[in-house]
N, C-alpha and C positions, 0 to 999 in steps of 0.2 A: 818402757814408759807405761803407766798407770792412768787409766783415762777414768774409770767409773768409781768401782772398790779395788782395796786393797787389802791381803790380812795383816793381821798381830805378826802370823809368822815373814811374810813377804814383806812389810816394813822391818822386821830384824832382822832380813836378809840385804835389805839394802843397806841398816847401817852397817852393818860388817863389812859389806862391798864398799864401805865408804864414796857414796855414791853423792851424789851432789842433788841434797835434798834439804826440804826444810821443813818440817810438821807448825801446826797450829792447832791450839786448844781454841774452841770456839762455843765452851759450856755458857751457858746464860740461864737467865731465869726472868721473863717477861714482870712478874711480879716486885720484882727484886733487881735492881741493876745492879746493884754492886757485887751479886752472890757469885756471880760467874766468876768474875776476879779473884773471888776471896778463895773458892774450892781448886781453882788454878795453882794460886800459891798454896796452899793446903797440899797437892800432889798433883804434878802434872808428868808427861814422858819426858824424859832430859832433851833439852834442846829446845820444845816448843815455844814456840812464840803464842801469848795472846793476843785473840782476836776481837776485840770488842764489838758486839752488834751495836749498838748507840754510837760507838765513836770512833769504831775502824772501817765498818762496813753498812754504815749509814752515814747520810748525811743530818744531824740533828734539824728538826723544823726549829723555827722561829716565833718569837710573838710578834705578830704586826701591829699595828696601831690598835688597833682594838682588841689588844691582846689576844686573839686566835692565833693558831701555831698555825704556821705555812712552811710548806718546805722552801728552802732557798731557793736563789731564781736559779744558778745555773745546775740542781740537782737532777737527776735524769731520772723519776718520776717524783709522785706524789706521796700521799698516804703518814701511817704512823711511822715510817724507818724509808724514809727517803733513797732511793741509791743515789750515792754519791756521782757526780761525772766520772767518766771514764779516767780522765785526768788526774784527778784528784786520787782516788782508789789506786792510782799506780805511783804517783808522790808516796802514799803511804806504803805503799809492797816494798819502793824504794829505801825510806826510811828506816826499814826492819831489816831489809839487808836483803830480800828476797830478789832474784836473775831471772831471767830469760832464758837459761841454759837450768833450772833446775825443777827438779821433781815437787808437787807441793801434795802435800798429806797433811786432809784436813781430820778432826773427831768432836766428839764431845761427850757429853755424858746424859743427854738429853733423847735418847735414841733415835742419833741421826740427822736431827734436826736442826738445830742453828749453822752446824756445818758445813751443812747445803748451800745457806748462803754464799761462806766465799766459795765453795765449788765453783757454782755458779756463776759469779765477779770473776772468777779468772777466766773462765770459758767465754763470757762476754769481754775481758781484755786479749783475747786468741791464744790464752796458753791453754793447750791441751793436755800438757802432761800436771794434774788435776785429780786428784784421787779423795775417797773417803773413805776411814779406818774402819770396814764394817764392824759396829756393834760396839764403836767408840771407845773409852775408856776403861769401860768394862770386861770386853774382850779382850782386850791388851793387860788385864789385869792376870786376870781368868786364866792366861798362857804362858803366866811366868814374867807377865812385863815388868823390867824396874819403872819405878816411881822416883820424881823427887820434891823437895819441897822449895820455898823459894823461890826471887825471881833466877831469871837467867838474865846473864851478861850480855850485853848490846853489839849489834852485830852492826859491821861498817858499811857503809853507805853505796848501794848500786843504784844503780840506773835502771831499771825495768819501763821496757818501752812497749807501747800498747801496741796488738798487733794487728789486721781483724777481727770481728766480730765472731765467735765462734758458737752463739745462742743470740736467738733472738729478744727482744727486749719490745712488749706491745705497752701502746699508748692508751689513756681512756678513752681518747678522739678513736681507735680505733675500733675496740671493745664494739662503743656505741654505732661507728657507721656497720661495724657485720653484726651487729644483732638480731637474732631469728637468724640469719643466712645460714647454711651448708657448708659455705666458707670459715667457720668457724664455731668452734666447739668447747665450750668453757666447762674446766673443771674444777669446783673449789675443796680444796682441801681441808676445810675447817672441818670440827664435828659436827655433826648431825642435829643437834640441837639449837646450835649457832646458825647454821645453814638453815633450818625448817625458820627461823625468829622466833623460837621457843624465850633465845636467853642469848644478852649482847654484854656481855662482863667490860670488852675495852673502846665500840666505838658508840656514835649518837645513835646509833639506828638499826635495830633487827631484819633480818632477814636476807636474799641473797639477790643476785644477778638474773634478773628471767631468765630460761632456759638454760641456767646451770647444772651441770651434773653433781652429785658430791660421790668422792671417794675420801674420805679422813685421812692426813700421811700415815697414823700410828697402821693403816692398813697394809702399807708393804712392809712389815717388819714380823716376823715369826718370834716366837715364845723366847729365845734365846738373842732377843734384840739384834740381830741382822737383817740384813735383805732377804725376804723371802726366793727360794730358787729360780730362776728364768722363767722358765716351763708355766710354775703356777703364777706368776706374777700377770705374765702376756693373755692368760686365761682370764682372768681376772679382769684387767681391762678392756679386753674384749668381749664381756659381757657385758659392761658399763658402757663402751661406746654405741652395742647395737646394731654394729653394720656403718658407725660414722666413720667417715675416713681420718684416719689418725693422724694424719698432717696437717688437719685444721685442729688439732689441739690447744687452746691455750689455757695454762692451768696458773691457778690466784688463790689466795688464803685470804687472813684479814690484812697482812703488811703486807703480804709479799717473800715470806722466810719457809713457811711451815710447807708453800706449794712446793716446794724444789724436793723435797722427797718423791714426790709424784712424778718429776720429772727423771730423777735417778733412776727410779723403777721401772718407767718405761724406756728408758734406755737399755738399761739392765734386760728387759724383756725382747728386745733387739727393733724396738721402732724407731725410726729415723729422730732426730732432736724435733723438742715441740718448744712453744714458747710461752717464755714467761708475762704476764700481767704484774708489775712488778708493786704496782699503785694499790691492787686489789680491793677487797671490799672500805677497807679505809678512804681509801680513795675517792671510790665511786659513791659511799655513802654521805659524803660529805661534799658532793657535787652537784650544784642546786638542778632539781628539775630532771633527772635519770629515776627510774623506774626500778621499786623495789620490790620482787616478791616473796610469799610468805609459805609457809606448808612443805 
């Protein structure tokens, strides 16, 4: 079983083991919705299933009467990319054909990045066996991977049933009652730019979470688009914390997608699981009367 990474070559050993797995392409383009789709069928690894972020592993907001987008009522937070209920998210694992008995390997072509999400989503439905293709589609190119173009054939209908909670999932109620506390340690993964309120491309409002740390995700990833090795990564964050104790970690982006790198990597680095803010600055920016800072 595969909890964190997996390789190019370790995924073409299970399919030769004909092992009871199932990959997903999870390439996107925040700019662009439709481009993820389009470079999927363009070439994806035989067998994968698409994973759409708007509409697999989100729940789409809504316009309410005054036209403002809200997230649905029973989605399980806020923000631009809603998670969907637990419920629902496993309707659709179901739908794709996806078990309870099987290995899931996710990738992308984004270094890392949208992947994370369902990582993520499963680990919050209790499956552990949960993996991402370090260095995505590239990797798997790079090593000899076939490609093919095309969708793929529809896979018949399981039952995938939610298990425990295997990551945790933080509220903005909760955000705000530990803020300033010792009890909790935010880290946003946005750039540096975005975090200072330099410059706010997708939401109303520049700048970050008081007492936010930033580390950017593209910073666990080495020259050659993988996880950087253990050793440096736990270094790394260990500088950034300070001496905080790294089980009040909670790490947030602007939706909610891009922090799960930061989460991998401290995994990867051997820290206990931290949690996600799933609402993130989306969220909290558009939360009347929460406290923004700048610099």
């Amino acid at each position: 079983m595969y909890t964190t990474l997996l390789s190019a070559e370790q995924l073409r050993d299970l399919q030769a083991a004909k092992a009871r797995l199932m990959v997903f392409d999870c390439t996107f383009d925040l700019m662009d919705a439709a481009s993820g789709e389009k470079q999927y069928l363009q070439a994806h690894i035989p067998g994968a299933v698409y994973a759409h972020l708007d509409h697999a592993l989100s729940d789409p907001p809504q316009p309410d009467a005054e036209g403002h987008l809200r997230a649905p009522v029973d989605a399980a937070s806020g923000g631009r990319h809603p998670l969907p209920s637990r419920e629902k998210f496993a309707t659709w694992l179901s739908s794709v054909g996806f078990a309870n008995d099987m290995q899931a390997v996710v990738y992308d072509r984004n270094g890392n990045n949208y992947c994370g999400r369902l990582w993520w989503m499963l680990k919050w439905l209790g499956h552990e066996a949960a993996a991402v293709l370090d260095g995505g589609l590239q990797a798997w190119q790079a090593t000899g991977g076939e490609v093919r173009a095309g969708s793929e054939p529809s896979h018949f209908q399981s039952n995938f049933q939610p298990g425990r909670p295997l990551r945790r999932l933080v509220t903005t109620q909760e955000v705000v009652r530990n803020l300033g506390q010792q009890v909790q340690t935010l880290i946003d993964a946005r750039a540096l730019p975005r975090y200072r309120g330099d410059v706010e491309p997708l939401d109303p409002v520049a700048g970050h979470i008081p007492g936010a740390l930033n580390r950017p995700f593209g910073s666990n990833m080495g020259p050659d688009g993988r996880f950087k090795p253990a050793d440096q990564l736990r270094a790394e964050f260990e500088q950034l914390l300070q001496g905080r104790d790294s089980r009040t970690v909670v790490h947030h982006c602007g939706s909610g997608v891009s922090a799960v790198p930061n989460i991998i990597a401290m995994e990867i680095a051997g820290f206990a699981p931290t949690a996600l803010y799933a609402g993130s600055w989306s969220e909290w920016c558009r939360t009347p009367g929460l406290p923004v800072e700048k610099s």
